[in-house]
C-alpha positions as CSV (number, residue, x, y, z in Angstrom):
1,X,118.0,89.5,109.2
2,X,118.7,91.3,112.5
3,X,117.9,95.0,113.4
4,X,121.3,96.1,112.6
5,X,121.5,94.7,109.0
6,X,118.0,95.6,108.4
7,X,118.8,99.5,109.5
8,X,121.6,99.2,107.2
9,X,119.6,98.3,104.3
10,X,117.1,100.6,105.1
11,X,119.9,103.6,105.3
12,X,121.1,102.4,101.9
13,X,117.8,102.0,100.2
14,X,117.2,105.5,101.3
15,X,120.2,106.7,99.8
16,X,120.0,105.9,96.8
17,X,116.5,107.5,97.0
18,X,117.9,110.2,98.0
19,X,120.7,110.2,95.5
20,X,118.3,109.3,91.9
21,X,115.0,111.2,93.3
22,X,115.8,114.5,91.2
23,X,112.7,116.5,91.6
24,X,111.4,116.7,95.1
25,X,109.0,114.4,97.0
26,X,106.7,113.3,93.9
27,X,109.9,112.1,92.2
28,X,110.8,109.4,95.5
29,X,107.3,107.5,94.5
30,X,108.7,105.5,91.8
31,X,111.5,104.4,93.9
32,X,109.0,103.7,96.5
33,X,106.5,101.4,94.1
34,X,109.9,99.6,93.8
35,X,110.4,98.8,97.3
36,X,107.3,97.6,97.8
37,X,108.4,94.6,95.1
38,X,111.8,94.5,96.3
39,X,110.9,93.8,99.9
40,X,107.8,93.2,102.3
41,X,108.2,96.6,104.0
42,X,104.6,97.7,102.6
43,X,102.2,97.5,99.9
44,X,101.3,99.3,97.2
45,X,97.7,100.0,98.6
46,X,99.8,100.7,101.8
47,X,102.1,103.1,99.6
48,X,98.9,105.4,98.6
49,X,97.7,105.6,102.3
50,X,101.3,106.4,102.8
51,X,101.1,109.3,100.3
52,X,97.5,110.6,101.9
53,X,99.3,110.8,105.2
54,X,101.9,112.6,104.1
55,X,100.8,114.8,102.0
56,X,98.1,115.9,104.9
57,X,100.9,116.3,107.5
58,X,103.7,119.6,107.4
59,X,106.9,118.8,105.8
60,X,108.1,117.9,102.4
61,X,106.5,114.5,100.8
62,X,110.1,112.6,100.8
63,X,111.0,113.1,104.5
64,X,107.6,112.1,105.6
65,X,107.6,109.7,103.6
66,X,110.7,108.3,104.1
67,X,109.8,108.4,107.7
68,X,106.8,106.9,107.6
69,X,108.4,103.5,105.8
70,X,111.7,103.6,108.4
71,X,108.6,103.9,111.3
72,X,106.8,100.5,110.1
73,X,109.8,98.8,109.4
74,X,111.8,99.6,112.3
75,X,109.7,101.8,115.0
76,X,111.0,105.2,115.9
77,X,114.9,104.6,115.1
78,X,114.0,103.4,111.7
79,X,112.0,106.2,110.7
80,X,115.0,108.5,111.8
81,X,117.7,106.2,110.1
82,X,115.4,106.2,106.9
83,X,115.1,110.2,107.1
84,X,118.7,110.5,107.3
85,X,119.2,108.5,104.3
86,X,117.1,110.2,102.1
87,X,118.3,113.6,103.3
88,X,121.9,112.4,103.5
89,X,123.1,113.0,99.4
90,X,121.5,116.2,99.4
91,X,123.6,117.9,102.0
92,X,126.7,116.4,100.6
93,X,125.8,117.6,96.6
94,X,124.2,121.0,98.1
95,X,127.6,121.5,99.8
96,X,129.6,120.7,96.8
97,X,127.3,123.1,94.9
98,X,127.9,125.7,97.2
99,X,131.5,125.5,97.3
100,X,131.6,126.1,93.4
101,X,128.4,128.0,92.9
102,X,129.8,131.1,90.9
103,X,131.8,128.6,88.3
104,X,129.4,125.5,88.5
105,X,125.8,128.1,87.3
106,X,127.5,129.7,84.4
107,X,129.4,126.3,82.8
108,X,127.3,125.8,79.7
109,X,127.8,122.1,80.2
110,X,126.1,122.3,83.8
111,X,123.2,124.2,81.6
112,X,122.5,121.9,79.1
113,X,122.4,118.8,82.1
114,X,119.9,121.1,83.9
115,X,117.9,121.8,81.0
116,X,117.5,117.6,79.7
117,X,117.2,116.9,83.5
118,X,113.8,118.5,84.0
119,X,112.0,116.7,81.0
120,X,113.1,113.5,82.9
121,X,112.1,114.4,85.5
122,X,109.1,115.3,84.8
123,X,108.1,112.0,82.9
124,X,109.4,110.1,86.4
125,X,106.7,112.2,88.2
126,X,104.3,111.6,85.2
127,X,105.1,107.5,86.3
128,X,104.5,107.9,89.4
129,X,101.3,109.8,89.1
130,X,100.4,106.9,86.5
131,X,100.9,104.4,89.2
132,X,99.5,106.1,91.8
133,X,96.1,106.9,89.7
134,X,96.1,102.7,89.2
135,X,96.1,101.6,92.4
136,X,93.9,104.4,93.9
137,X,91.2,104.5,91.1
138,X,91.2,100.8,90.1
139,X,90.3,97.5,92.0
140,X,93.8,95.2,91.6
141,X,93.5,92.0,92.0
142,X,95.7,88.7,91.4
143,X,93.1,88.1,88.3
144,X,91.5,91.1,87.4
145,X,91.2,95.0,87.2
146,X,88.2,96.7,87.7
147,X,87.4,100.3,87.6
148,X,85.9,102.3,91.1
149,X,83.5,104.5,89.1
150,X,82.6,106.6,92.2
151,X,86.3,107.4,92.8
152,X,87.1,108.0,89.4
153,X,83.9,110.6,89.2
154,X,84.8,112.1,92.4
155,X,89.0,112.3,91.4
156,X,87.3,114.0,87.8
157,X,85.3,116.1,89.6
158,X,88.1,117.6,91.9
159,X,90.8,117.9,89.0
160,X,87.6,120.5,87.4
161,X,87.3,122.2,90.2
162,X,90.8,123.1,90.7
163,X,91.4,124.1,87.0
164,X,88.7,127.1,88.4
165,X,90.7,130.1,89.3
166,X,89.6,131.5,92.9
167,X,89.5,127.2,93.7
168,X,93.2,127.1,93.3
169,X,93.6,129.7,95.9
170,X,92.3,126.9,98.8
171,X,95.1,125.2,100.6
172,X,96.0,121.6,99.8
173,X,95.4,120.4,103.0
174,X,91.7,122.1,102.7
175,X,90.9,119.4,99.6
176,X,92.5,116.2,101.9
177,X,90.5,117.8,104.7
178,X,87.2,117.9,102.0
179,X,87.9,114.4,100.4
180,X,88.0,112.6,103.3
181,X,84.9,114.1,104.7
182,X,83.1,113.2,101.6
183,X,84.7,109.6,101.9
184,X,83.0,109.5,105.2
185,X,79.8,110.9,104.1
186,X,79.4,108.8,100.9
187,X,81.3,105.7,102.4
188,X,83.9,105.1,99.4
């Protein structure tokens, strides 16, 4: 396939991301765990570095993302053709939205949509964080899955701490920041 057709398909898969993901960043990892079986773009263990990257830069998860899969696929003009995809169906359904705010809020049909939409949504992030858990906590192999006790401790023990209340308080980046030097320090 030449660069042309694979920026194309690139743009498209995108898209649709773009188009399906209702909820935000967390809600484009499913899509993602299927591109990873649909083509040879990344892997999943790829997928979760991708996600530790991105969640440890500034920006929204999606774009990052989004541009971190157009970079190794393409090099710079990938990861803007990917970014433009994703971002693409939101500015034309925000500017639809906009254009018939007033009428579009208050129709009790639009209500109900909104009100199933988040329980789905919801359960696609719940997926997601399924998958993500899997690859991250497990050993995968072709023949076998084996639990990383030390990660699954150390995931446990950070999922207590932030249930504490002045913990919350610490920026996300502060944990990625902590876990990694603990990764170092403990060699996981």
């Amino acid at each position: 396939m030449n660069n042309f057709m694979l920026a194309l398909l690139v743009f498209w898969e995108f898209f649709k991301i773009g188009l399906f993901a209702v909820g935000g960043g967390p809600a484009t990892l499913p899509y993602l765990m299927e591109l990873t079986e649909k083509f040879d773009w990344f892997t999943m263990e790829e997928l979760t570095n991708m996600i530790a990257v991105s969640e440890s830069t500034p920006g929204p998860l999606g774009i990052n993302m989004a541009t971190y899969v157009g970079y190794q696929t393409l090099g710079p003009i990938g990861g803007i053709i990917s970014t433009l995809g994703l971002v693409t169906p939101s500015i034309i359904i925000i500017c639809i939205i906009a254009a018939f705010f007033s009428k579009f809020n208050k129709n009790p049909f639009v209500q109900s949509a909104f009100s199933t939409i988040r329980p789905a949504v919801a359960a696609i992030i719940a997926v997601a964080v399924y998958s993500i858990c899997r690859v991250s906590l497990f050993k995968i192999t072709e023949t076998s899955i084996s639990p990383q006790w030390n990660l699954i401790i150390f995931a446990s023990i950070t999922l207590g701490l932030l249930q504490i209340k002045p913990l919350k308080k610490i920026h996300p980046f502060m944990w990625f920041v902590m876990g990694a030097i603990i990764g170092l320090i403990l060699k996981f």
